[in-house]
Legacy VTK file of the C-alpha trace (Angstrom):
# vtk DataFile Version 3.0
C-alpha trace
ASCII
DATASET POLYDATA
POINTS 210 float
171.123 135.992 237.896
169.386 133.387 235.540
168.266 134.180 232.004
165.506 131.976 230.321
163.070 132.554 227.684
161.686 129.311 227.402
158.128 130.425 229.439
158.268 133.278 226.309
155.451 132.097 223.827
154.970 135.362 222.096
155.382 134.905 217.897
158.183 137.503 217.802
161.819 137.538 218.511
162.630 136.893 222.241
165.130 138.077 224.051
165.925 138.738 228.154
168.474 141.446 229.447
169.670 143.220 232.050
171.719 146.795 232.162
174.107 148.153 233.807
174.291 151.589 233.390
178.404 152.664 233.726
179.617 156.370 232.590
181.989 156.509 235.375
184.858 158.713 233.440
187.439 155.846 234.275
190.169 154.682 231.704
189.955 151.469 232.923
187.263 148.538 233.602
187.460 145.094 235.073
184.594 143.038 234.223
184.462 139.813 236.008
181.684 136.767 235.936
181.302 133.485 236.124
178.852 131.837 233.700
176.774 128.380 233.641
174.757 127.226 230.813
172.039 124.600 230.946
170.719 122.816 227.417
172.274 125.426 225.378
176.030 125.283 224.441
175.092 121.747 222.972
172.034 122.807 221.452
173.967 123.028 218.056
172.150 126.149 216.921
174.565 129.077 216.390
171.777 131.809 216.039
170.985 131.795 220.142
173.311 134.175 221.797
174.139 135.182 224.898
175.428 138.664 224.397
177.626 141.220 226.718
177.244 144.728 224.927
179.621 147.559 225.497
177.548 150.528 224.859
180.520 153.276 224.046
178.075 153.825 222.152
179.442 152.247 219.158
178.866 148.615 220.661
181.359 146.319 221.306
179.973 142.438 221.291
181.304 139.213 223.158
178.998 136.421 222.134
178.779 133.135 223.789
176.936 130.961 220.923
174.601 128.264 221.034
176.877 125.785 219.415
179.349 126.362 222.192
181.611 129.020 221.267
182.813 132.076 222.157
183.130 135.015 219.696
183.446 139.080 219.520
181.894 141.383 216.627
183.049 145.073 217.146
182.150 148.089 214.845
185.066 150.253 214.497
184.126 153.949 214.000
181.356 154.569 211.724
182.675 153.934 207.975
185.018 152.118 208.832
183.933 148.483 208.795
183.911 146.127 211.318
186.239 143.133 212.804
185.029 139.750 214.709
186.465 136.479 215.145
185.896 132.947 217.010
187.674 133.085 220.360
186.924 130.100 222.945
184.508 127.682 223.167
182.512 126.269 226.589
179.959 123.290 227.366
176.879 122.987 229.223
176.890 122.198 232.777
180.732 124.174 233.413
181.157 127.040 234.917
183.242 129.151 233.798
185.240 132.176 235.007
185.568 134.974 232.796
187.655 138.539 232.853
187.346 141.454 230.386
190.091 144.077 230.966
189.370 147.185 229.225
191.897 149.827 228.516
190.010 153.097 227.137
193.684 154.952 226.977
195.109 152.024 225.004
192.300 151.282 223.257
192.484 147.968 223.819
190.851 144.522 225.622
191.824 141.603 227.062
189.585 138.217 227.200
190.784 136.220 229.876
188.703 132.578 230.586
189.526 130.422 233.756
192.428 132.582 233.799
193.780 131.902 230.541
194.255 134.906 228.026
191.918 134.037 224.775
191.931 137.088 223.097
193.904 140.719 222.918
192.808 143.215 220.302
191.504 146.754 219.716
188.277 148.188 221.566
186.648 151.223 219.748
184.782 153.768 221.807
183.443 156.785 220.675
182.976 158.319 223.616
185.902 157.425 225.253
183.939 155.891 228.127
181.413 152.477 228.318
178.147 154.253 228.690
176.917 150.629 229.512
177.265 147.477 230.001
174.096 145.131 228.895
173.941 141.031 229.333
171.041 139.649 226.569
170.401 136.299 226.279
168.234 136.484 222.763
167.263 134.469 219.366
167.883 136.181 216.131
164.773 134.863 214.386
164.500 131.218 215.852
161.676 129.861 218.061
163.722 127.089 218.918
164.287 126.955 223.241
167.078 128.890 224.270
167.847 126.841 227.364
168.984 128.631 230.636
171.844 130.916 231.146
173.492 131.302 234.880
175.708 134.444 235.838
177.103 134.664 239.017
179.872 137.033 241.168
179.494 140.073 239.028
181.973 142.268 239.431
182.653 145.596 237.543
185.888 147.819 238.849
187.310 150.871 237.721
190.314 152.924 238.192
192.463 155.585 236.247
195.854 155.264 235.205
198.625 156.933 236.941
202.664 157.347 235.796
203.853 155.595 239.134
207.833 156.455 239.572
210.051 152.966 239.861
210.734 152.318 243.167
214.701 152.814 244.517
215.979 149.372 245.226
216.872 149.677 249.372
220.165 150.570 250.117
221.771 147.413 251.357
222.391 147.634 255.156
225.796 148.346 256.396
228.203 146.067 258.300
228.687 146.694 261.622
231.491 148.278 263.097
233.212 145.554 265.300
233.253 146.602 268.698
236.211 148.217 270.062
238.156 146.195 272.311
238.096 147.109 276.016
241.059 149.433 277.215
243.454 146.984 278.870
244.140 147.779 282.083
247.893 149.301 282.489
250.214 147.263 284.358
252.122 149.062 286.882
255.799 149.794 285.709
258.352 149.123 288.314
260.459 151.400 289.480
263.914 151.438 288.203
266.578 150.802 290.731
269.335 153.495 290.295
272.211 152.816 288.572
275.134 153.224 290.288
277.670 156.321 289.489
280.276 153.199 288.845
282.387 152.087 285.692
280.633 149.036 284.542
282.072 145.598 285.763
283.812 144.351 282.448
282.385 140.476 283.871
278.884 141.587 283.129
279.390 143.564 280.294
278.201 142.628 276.565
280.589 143.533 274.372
279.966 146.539 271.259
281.162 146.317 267.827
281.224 148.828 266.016
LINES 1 211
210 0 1 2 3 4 5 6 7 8 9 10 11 12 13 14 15 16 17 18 19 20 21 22 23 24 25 26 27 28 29 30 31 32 33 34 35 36 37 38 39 40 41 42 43 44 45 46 47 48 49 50 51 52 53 54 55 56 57 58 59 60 61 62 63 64 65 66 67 68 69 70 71 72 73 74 75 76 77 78 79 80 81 82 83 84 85 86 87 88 89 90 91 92 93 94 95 96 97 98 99 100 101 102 103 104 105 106 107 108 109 110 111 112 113 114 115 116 117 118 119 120 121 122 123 124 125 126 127 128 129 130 131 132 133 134 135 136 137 138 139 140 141 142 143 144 145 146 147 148 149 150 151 152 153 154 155 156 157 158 159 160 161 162 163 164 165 166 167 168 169 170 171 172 173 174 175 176 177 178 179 180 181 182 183 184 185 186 187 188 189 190 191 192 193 194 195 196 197 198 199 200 201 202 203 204 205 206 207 208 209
């Protein structure tokens, strides 16, 4: 998907977006992009965004800026302020790889950019879902050219968490049993010659102590 504005000439705010419409009743998402920017990271000029919007519907912001960062903005429940912070930062002409866990149960997100955690905090949702996702490259106020924004391998998965039992570690296996030896074979026992009814010849005779 490409994202440009430049051919925009209207006297009013541009902008260019596309939704995704979610509401899938998971507690879980996996968002997962990769993102190129062309003559806008080092366009110096912090008030061109390129915006991913959580619609929960309280909406949850990751900015990539036009000075080549990367920040969030998030509006916690209403009355209750808001929190943001700088998070990364990218340059023209790189693609990166990006990865937003989501954790609706924990209530919680994880930033993760070529595979490097940048960010953990708190994700607010009022409805206990993402009603949508939407990815706006816009201008606040400036008619200054936005450049071009790239996105690539969208991916958007979903599951619900489960208490999983741990696994029993396997038994280890037992040692064999040698096998038995094989039944030697009985050796014939001669027959005794019989002893003569005779008083013992005292010459062959051992002699008993007692």
């Amino acid at each position: 998907m490409q994202f440009d504005t430049r051919q925009d000439i209207r006297n009013e705010q541009r902008y260019d977006q596309i939704k995704l419409n979610v509401d899938k009743k998971y507690s879980q998402y996996l968002l997962k992009f990769n993102l190129y920017t062309y003559k806008f990271a080092d366009a110096g000029n912090n008030r061109n965004k390129f915006s991913i919007l959580f619609d929960t519907p309280t909406i949850q912001n990751l900015y990539f800026n036009g000075n080549g960062t990367i920040s969030y903005f998030q509006p916690r429940i209403p009355g209750s302020g808001s929190i943001s912070g700088r998070i990364g930062s990218f340059k023209d002409r790189e693609t990166i790889s990006m990865a937003i866990n989501i954790n609706l149960k924990a209530k919680k997100w994880t930033i993760i950019q070529n595979g490097k955690t940048i960010h953990t905090g708190p994700f607010y949702s009022k409805s206990g879902d993402i009603k949508a996702i939407r990815f706006n490259l816009g201008n606040l106020s400036d008619k200054y050219n936005l450049g071009i924004i790239g996105l690539d391998n969208v991916v958007l998965n979903g599951c619900n968490q489960f208490t999983f039992k741990p696994i029993p570690k396997p038994l280890p296996k037992p040692i064999p049993l040698p096998k038995p030896l094989p039944k030697p074979i009985p050796t014939p026992t001669p027959k005794q010659t019989p002893i003569p009814n005779q008083p013992c010849d005292p010459r062959f005779c051992d002699p008993v102590t007692f």
